[in-house]
SEKE-244963 format. One record per residue (C-alpha): residue number from 1; residue in one letter; x, y, z. Coordinates in steps of 0.02 Angstrom, whole numbers, plus 50000, padded with zeros to 5 digits. Last residue first. Layout:
# residues N
   num   residu       x       y       z
   NUM        a       X       Y       Z
...
//
This chain:
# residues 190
   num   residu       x       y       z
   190        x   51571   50677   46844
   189        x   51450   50500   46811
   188        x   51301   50609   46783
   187        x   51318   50740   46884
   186        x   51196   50703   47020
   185        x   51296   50541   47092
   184        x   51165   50497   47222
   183        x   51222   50377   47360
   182        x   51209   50503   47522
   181        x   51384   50560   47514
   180        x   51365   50590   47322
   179        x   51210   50690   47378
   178        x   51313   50819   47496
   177        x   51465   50814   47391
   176        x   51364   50876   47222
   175        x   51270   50999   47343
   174        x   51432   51072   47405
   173        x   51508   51102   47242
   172        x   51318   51151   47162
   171        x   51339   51300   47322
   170        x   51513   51325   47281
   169        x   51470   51386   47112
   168        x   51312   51471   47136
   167        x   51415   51573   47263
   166        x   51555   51610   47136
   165        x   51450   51650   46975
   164        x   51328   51771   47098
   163        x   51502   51840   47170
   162        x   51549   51861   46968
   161        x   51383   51949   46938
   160        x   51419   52094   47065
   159        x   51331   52105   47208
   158        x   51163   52192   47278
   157        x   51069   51990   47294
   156        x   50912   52036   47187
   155        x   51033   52130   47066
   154        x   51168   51991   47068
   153        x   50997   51890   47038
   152        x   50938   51973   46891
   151        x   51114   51990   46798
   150        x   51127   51797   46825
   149        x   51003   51738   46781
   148        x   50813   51713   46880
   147        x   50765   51550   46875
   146        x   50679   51533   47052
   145        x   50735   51373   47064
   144        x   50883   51370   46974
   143        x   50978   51553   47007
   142        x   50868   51619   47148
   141        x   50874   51475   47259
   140        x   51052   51460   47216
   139        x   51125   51625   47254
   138        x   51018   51658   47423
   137        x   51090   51464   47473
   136        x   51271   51516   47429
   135        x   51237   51693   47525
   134        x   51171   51615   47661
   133        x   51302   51465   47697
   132        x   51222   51298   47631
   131        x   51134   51163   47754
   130        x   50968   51199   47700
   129        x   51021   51167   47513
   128        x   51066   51002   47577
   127        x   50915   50959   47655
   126        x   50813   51013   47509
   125        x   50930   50919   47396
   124        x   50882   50771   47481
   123        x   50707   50797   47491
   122        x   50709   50812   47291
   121        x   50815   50664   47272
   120        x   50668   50557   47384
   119        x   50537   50649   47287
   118        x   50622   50622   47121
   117        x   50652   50427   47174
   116        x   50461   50392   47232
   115        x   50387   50501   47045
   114        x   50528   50381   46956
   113        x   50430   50234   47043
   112        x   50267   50295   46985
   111        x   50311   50330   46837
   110        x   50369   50520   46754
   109        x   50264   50570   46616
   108        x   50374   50711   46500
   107        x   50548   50626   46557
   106        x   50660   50748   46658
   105        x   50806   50840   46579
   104        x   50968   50808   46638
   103        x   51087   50937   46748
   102        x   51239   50984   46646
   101        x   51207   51141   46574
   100        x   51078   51218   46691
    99        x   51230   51154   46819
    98        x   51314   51321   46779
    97        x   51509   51303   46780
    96        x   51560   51502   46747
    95        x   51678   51530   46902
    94        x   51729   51706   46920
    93        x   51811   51750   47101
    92        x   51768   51923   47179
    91        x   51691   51859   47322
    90        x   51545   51934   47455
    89        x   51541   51885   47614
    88        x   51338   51920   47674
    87        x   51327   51762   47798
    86        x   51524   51713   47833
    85        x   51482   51700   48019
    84        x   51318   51778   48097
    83        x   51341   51785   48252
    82        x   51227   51781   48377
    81        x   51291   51824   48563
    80        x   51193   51996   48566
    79        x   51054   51935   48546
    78        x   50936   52085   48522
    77        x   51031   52173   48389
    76        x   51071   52040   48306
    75        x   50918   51947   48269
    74        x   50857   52138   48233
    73        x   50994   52113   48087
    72        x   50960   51932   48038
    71        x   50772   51981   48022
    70        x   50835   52133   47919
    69        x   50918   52018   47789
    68        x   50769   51902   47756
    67        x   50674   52059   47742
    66        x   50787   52125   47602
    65        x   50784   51957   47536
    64        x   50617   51966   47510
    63        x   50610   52148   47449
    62        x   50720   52094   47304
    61        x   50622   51942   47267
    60        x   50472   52033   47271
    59        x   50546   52184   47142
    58        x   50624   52056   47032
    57        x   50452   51945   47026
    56        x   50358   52117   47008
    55        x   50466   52194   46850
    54        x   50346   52112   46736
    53        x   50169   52162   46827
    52        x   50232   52335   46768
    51        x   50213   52446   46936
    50        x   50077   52518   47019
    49        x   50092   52381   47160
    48        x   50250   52442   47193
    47        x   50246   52519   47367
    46        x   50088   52441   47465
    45        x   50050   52277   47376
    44        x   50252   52232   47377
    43        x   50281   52277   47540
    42        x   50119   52171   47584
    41        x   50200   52019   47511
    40        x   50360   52059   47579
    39        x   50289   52078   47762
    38        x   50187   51909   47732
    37        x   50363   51815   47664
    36        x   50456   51860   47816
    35        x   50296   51827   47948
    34        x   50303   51661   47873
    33        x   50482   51642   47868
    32        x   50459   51695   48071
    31        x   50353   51582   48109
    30        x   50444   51430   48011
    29        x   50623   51465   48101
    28        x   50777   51406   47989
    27        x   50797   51586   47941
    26        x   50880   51557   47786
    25        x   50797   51405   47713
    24        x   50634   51467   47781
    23        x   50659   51615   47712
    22        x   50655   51535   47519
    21        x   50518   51400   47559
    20        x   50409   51512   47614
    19        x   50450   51621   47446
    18        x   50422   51464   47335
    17        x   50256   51441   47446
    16        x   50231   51629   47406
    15        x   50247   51671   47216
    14        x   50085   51594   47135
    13        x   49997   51674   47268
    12        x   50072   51866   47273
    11        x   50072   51856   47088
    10        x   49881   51792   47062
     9        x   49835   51927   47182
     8        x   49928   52054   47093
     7        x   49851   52013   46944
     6        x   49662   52010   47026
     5        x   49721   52190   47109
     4        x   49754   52230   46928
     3        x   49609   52175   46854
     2        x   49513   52261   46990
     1        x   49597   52439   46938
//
């Protein structure tokens, strides 16, 4: 039973600053992505704890965004005046242009001046992945950073796998424009 609490432990920590980062993107409010990510964490520990310790990054990442979600609902609730625009649209379009095919592979011992450039890039695509709709930014984060594929996060997300195709879609569409606007052409010359 310890080595499983240990397990768990090493889970819930190796899995939370991604997570932080995760509702913080969609909530845009660092309290309450930190009270997001602590509920999930301890939804997690409660309910499914018991569980394989392979279905626990699916499970957590589900219950994440299920918190992420009901924030946005009690948001609602007790403003009135928030809307919440396109947020949980769902497509039906198929578009199969995954950037894990296109995006280059970095060099095994970066330099120091490649280690300045990947933090600048990496800043920028932070601000741009802020700046995507909900669902494109849910898609994305769960797609290439969280590297989940595409059956796992329609499943995480509760769509089909062609909306997760669609929203990952636009979301590298948007992020391509965002850094080309800023003097980075991502795609390699595309």
């Amino acid at each position: 039973m310890q080595s499983r609490q240990n397990a768990l432990s090493t889970f819930l920590a190796e899995a939370e600053r991604r997570a932080f980062r995760h509702a913080l993107y969609a909530v845009r409010d660092e309290e309450a992505a930190l009270d997001i990510v602590q509920d999930a964490m301890m939804r997690l520990a409660e309910r499914y704890a018991d569980r394989p310790e392979a279905e626990w990054p699916l499970l957590f990442q589900r219950i994440l965004q299920n918190a992420i979600r009901d924030h946005f609902r009690r948001s609602k609730v007790r403003n009135w005046w928030v809307t919440l625009f396109s947020t949980f649209r769902r497509d039906g379009e198929d578009d199969t242009d995954d950037p894990l095919d296109w995006l280059p592979e970095q060099p095994a011992s970066p330099s120091p001046e490649q280690d300045r450039e990947q933090a600048q890039t990496m800043a920028l695509i932070e601000a741009g992945v802020a700046r995507l709709p909900a669902r494109q930014r849910e898609a994305f984060l769960l797609r290439y950073w969280e590297e989940f594929d595409v059956a796992e996060t329609a499943e995480i997300m509760g769509c089909s796998q062609g909306s997760v195709k669609t929203h990952c879609s636009r979301a590298t569409q948007a992020l391509a424009e965002w850094m080309r606007q800023h003097g980075v052409d991502w795609q390699g010359g595309k």
